[in-house]
N, C-alpha and C positions, 0 to 999 in steps of 0.2 A: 613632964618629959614628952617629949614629939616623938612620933614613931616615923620618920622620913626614911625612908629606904629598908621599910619592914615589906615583905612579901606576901602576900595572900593568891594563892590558886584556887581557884572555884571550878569543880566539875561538875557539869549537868547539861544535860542535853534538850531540845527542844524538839519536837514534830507534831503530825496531825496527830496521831497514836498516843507519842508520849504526854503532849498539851503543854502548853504554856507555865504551869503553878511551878515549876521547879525554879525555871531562869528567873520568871518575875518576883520570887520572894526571893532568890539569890540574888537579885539586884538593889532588892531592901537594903540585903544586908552589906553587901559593896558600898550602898550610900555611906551607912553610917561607918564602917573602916574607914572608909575614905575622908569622913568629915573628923576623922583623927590622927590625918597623914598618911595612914597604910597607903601603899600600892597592889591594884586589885584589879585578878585577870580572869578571865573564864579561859576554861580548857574545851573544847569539843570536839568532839568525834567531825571524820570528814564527812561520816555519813547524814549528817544533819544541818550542813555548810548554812543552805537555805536558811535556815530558823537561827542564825546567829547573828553575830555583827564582824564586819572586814576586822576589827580588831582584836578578836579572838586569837587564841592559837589550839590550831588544827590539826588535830592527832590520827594514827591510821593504826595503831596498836599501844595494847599498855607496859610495853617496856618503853615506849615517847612517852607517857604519862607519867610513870615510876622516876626518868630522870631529871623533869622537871619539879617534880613533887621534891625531889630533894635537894636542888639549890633553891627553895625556897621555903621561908619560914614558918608557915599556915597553909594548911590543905582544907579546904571546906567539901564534902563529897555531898549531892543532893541529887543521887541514883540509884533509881532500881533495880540496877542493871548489876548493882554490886550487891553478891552473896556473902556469909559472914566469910567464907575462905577468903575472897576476892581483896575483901575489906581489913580483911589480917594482912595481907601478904602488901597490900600499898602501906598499912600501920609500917611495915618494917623498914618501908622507904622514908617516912615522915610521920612520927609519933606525935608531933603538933597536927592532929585531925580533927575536926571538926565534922562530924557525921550527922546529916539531918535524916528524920527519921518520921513515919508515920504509924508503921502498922507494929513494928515488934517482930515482926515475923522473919526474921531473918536468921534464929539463931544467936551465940554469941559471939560478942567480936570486939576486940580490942580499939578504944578511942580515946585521947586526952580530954574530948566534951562529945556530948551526944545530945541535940537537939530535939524536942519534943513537946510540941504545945498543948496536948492531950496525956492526961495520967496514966502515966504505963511505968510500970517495974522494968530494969533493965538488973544485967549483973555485972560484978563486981569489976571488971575488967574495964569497964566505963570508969572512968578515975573523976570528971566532972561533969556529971546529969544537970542540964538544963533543961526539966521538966513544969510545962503547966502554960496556960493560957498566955500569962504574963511573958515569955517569949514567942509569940505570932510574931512572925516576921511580916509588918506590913510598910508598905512600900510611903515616904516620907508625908505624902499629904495627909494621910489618915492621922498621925502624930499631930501636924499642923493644925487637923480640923476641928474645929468645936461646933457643939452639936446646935442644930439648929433648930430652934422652937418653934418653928412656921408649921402648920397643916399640914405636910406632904398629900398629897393626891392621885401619886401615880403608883403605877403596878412596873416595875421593874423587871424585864426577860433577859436573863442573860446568861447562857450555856456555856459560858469558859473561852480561852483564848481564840479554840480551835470548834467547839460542839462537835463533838467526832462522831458521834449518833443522829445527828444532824437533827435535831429535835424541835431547833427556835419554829420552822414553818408551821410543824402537826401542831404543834403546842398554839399557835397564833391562831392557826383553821379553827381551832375545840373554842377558843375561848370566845370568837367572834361567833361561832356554831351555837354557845352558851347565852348568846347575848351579853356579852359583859361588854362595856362603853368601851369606842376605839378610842377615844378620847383622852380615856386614862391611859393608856397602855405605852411605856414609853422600852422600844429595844435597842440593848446594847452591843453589840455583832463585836468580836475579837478582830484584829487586825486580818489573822488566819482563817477566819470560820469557815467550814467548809458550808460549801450551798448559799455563801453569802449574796449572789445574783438574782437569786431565786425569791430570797428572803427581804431585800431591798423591792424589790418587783413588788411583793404581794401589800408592805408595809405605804410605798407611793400609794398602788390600786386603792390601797382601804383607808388612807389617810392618818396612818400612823406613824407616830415618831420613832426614828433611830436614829442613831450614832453607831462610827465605826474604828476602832482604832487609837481611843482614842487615851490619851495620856496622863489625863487624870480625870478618875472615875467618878470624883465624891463629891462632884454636882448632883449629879444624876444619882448616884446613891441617896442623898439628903433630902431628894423633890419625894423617895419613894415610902409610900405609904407601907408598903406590903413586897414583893419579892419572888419571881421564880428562876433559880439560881442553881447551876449543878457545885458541887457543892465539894469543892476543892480550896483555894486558898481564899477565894470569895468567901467563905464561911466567916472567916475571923473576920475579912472588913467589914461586912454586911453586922456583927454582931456587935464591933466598933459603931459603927453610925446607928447601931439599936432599930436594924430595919430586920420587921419577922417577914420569916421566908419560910415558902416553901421548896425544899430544894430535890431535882432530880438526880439523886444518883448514877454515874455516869461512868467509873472506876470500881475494880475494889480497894486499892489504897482510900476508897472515903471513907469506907464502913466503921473506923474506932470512931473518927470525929462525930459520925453522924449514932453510933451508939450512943456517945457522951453528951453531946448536945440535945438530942431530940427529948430527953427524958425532963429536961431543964424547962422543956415548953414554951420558947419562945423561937421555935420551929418546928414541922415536918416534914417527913421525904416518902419521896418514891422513890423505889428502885428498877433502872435500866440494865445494867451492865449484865445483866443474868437473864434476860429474857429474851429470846430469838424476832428478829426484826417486824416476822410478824403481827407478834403481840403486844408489841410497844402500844399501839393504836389503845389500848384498852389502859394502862397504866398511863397516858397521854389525858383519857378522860377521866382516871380516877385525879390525877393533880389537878385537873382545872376544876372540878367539882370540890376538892381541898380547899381553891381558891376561892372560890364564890363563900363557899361556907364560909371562911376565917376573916371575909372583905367586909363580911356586915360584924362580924364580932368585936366594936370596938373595945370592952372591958379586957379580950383577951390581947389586942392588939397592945392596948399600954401595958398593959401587965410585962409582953414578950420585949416590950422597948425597955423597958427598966432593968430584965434579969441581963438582957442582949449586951446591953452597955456595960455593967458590971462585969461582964468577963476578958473584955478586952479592952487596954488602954490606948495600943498603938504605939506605946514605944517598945516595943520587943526587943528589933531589930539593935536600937541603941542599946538597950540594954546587955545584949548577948556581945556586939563588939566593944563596950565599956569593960565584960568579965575577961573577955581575953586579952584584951589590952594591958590590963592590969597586971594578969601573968605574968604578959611578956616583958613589963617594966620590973618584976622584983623580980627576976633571972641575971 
């Protein structure tokens, strides 16, 4: 059966604050509807026009959202912003909900599927849990990529869409500060990063590579030995390509993934999002002292590249619009 002229609404918003991980795993998951006929729109707040695309439709309150949500056939929500009331009362506009989820903490609240790539109990009012690794929604080259048996040799920097702690420069000063090769060091800046000028600047001066912007990531994932990565939907790709990482915590929505994974040992983190500006400088040298230590440990490195691959396949995304397809075909 073709689904031509099925509907899908995607709500999620993008900024410096909020970061990037919401829209770009929502655009995973639009790929794959999409490569099954759906029709797939994002919804965005006007306050966030900048971080979207002209194609969007751009909302200024949620009675605009509630009455699109209901001539249309799928609602996917992948917001913070929505509490369990919030998330009740749009269920009652459109009970085909799709709720992406990270932390649990919301409370409970009524959904037809509820998305979750880390192991969490939900209750009963969730009618179909899509819980566990095997739905990471990553974005389609990661699916395409197969792993590549070469040597990697580079250190991989890269602090999310936006680095909203602005972390890429201290994090570059410590590690040049540490003596570790510019040579390896290769930085990946988000389209948005904030202090991206600064950080281009320092990376020309000292002869190090970056990229900016750029559309598909999993060259530059594949060259990387090793990894310092805050530690958002990067997590799942980084653990697809079997690249151990140390990642800066940058949110609290990281904290379940970075419970669940860290213990697994083929990563560790530091935490920013709790320390006042001041004192970053000192968790900035306990990471790059993480990295020197784990950059000579190669026993520990394969070991982290073997469990890393094992959790994630990279088809998630296909996967999570293949169950709801299917729904919507025996309806």
């Amino acid at each position: 059966m073709g689904y031509d002229g099925v509907k899908a609404l995607v709500r999620a918003d993008a900024s410096v604050e909020i970061g990037m991980g919401h829209r770009v795993r929502c655009q995973a998951l639009i790929h794959a509807f999409t490569q099954l006929g759906w029709q797939c729109q994002f919804v965005v707040d006007r306050r966030y026009q900048a971080f979207a695309s002209p194609d969007d439709v751009f909302i200024a309150t949620e009675a605009q959202f509630w009455r699109l949500a209901e001539q249309a056939d799928l609602v996917i929500l992948d917001h913070y912003g929505y509490a369990a009331d919030a998330i009740t009362q749009l269920y009652q506009h459109q009970a085909n909900l799709l709720v992406l989820d990270d932390m649990n903490d919301r409370g409970e609240f009524p959904a037809k599927w509820l998305l979750n790539p880390l192991q969490q109990d939900y209750s009963k009012l969730i009618e179909y849990p899509l819980i566990g690794s095997q739905y990471a929604l990553l974005r389609p080259a990661f699916q395409a990529s197969h792993i590549d048996h070469s040597s990697p040799q580079r250190l991989l920097v890269t602090l999310g869409g936006t680095d909203p702690l602005m972390l890429t420069l201290p994090i570059l000063n410590t590690l040049l500060a540490s003596g570790f090769p510019t040579e390896y060091i290769q930085v990946l800046l988000g389209a948005n990063a904030k202090n991206a000028a600064q950080v281009i600047a320092f990376c020309d001066d000292n002869r190090i590579a970056f990229e900016q912007g750029l559309a598909d990531v999993t060259p530059l994932m594949k060259q990387a030995k090793m990894a310092i990565s805050a530690a958002g939907g990067t997590l799942f790709e980084l653990a697809c390509l079997g690249v151990p990482t140390v990642f800066a915590q940058v949110a609290e929505n990281q904290t379940r993934s970075l419970e669940q994974h860290v213990p697994l040992d083929w990563c560790c983190s530091v935490r920013f999002d709790t320390v006042p500006e001041a004192a970053r400088q000192q968790r900035v040298a306990r990471l790059v002292e993480e990295v020197n230590r784990r950059w000579l440990d190669l026993q520990w490195q394969q070991n982290a590249r073997q469990t890393a691959r094992r959790l994630v396949d990279g088809a998630g995304a296909e996967r999570v619009a293949r169950v709801i397809s299917d729904f919507f075909e025996t309806q």
